[in-house]
ZADOPA-328213 format. One line per field, with one value per atom (N, C-alpha, C): residue in one letter; chain; x, y, z. Coordinates in steps of 0.1 Angstrom, whole numbers, plus 5000, padded with zeros to 4 digits. Last residue first. Layout:
<nodes>
r c(A; ...)
c c(A; ...)
c1 c(X; ...)
c2 c(Y; ...)
c3 c(Z; ...)
</nodes>
This chain:
<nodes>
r c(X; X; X; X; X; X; X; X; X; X; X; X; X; X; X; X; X; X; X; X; X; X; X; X; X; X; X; X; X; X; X; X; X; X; X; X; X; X; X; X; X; X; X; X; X; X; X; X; X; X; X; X; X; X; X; X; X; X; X; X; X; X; X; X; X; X; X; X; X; X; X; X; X; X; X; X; X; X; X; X; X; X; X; X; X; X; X; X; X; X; X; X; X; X; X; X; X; X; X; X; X; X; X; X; X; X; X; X; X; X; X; X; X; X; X; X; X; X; X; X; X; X; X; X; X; X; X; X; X; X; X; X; X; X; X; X; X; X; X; X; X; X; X; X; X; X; X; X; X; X; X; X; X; X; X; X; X; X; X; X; X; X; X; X; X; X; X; X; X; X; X; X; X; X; X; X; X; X; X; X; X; X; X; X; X; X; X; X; X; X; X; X; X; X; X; X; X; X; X; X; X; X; X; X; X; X; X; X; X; X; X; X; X; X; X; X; X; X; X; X; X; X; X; X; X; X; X; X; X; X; X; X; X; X; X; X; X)
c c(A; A; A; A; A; A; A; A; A; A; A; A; A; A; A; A; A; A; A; A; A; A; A; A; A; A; A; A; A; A; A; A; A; A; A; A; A; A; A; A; A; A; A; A; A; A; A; A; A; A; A; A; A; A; A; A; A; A; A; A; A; A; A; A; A; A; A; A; A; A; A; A; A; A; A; A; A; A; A; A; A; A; A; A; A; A; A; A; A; A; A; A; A; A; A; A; A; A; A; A; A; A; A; A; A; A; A; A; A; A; A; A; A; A; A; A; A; A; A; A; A; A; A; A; A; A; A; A; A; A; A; A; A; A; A; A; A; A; A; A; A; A; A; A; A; A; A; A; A; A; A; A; A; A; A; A; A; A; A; A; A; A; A; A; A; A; A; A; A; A; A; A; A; A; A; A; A; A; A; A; A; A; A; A; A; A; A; A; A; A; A; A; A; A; A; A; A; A; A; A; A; A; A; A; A; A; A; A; A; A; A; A; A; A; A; A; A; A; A; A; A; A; A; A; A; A; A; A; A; A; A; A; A; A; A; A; A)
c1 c(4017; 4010; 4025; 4038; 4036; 4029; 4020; 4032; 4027; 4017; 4013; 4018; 4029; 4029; 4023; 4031; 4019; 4016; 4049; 4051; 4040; 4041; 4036; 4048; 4020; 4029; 4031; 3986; 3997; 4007; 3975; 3976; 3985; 3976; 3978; 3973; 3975; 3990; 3987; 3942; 3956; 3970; 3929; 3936; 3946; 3911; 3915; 3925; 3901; 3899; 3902; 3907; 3917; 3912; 3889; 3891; 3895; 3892; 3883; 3883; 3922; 3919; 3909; 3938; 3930; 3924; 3945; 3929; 3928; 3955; 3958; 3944; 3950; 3950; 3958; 3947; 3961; 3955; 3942; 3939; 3949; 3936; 3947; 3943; 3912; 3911; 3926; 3913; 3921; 3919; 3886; 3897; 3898; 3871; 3870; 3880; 3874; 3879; 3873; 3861; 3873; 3881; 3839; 3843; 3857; 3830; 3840; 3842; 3812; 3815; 3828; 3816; 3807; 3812; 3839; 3831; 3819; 3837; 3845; 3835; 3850; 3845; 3850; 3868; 3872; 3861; 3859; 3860; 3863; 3880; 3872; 3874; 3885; 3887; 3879; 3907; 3895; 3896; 3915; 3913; 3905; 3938; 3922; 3926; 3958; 3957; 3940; 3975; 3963; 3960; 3978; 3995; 3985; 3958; 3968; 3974; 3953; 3958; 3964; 3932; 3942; 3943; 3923; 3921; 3935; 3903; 3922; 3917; 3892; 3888; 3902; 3892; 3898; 3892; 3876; 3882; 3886; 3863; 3875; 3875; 3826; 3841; 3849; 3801; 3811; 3823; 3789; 3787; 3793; 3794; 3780; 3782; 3827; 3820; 3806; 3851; 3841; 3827; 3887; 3870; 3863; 3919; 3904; 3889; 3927; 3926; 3918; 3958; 3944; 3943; 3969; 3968; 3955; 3992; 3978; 3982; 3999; 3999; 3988; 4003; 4014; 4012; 3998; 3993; 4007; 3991; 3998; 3992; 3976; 3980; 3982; 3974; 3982; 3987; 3955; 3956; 3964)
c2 c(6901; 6891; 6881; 6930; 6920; 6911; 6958; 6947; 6937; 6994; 6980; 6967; 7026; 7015; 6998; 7042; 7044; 7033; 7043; 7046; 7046; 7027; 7043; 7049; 7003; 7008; 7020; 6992; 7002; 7005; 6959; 6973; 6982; 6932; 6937; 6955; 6923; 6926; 6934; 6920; 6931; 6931; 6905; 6913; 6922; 6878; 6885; 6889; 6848; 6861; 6875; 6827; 6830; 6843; 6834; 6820; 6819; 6853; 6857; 6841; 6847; 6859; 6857; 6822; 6826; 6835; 6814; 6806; 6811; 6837; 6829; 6822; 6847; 6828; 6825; 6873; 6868; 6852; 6878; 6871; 6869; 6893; 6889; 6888; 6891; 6891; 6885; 6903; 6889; 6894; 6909; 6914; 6899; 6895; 6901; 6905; 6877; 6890; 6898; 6852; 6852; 6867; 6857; 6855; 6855; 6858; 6844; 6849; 6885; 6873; 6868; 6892; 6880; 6870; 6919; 6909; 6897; 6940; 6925; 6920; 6969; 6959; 6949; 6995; 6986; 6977; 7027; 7019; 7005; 7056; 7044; 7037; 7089; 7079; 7070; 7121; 7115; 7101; 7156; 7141; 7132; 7178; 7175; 7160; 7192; 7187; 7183; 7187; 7197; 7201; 7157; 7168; 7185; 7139; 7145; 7158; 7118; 7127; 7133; 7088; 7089; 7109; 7060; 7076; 7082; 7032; 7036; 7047; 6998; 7012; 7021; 6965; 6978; 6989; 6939; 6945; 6954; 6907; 6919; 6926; 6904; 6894; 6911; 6914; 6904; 6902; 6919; 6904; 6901; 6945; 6939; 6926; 6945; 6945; 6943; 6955; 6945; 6951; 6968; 6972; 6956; 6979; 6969; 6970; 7012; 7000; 6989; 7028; 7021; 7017; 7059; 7052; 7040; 7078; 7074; 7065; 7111; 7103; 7092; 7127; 7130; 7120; 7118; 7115; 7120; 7141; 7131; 7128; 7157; 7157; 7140; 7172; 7166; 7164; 7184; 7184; 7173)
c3 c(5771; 5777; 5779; 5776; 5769; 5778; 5794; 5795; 5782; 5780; 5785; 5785; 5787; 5777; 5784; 5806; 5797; 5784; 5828; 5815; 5802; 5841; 5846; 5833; 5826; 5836; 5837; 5829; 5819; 5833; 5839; 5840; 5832; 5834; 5820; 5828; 5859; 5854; 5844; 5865; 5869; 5867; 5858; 5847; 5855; 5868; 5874; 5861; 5859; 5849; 5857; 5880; 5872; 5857; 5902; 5890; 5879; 5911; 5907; 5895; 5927; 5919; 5908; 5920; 5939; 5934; 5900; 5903; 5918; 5874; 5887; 5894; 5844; 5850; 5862; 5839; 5846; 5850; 5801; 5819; 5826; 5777; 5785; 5797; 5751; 5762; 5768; 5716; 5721; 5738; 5699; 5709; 5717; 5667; 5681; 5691; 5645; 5646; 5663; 5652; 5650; 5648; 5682; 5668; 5665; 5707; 5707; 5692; 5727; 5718; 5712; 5750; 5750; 5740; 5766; 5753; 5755; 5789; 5783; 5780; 5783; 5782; 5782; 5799; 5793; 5794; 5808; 5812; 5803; 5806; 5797; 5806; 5814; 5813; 5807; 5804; 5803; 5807; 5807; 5814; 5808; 5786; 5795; 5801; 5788; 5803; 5807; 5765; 5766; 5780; 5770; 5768; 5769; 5791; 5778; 5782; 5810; 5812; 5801; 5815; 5809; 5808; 5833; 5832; 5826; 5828; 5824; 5825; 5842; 5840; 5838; 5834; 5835; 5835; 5844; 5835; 5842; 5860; 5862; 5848; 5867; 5857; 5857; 5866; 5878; 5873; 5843; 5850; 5860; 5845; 5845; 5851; 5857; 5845; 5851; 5881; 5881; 5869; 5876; 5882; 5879; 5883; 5878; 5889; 5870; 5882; 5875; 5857; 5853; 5864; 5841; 5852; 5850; 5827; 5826; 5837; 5809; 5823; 5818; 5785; 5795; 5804; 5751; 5768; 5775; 5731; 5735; 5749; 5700; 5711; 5717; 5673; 5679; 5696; 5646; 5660; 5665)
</nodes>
């Protein structure tokens, strides 16, 4: 089975704790839909997901993510 994304789109949302992630709805080549909301972690291990912040301090004390949104290319900006 082979299927592709024709579309995606993400906003930020507010996690359990309050703290910015992402919610991404993403649109395949089939035309189903589906979206994910993005966690954010707790834990600090050495194999865990590298977290990208936009570190501005007007925007939620700098854990605001709204750059790292997918561009409408569906590919996501280098940190």
């Amino acid at each position: 089975m082979n299927v592709s994304f024709s579309s995606m789109s993400a906003i930020e949302i507010l996690d359990s704790r309050g703290r910015p992630t992402l919610r991404v709805r993403a649109t395949l080549s089939d035309g189903r839909s589906v979206r994910s909301g993005v966690p954010s972690g707790a834990s600090t291990g050495s194999r865990e997901a590298l977290e990208l912040r936009d570190h501005d301090q007007n925007r939620y004390s700098g854990w605001a993510c709204s750059r790292r949104l997918p561009t409408s290319t569906g590919r996501l900006p280098r940190p």
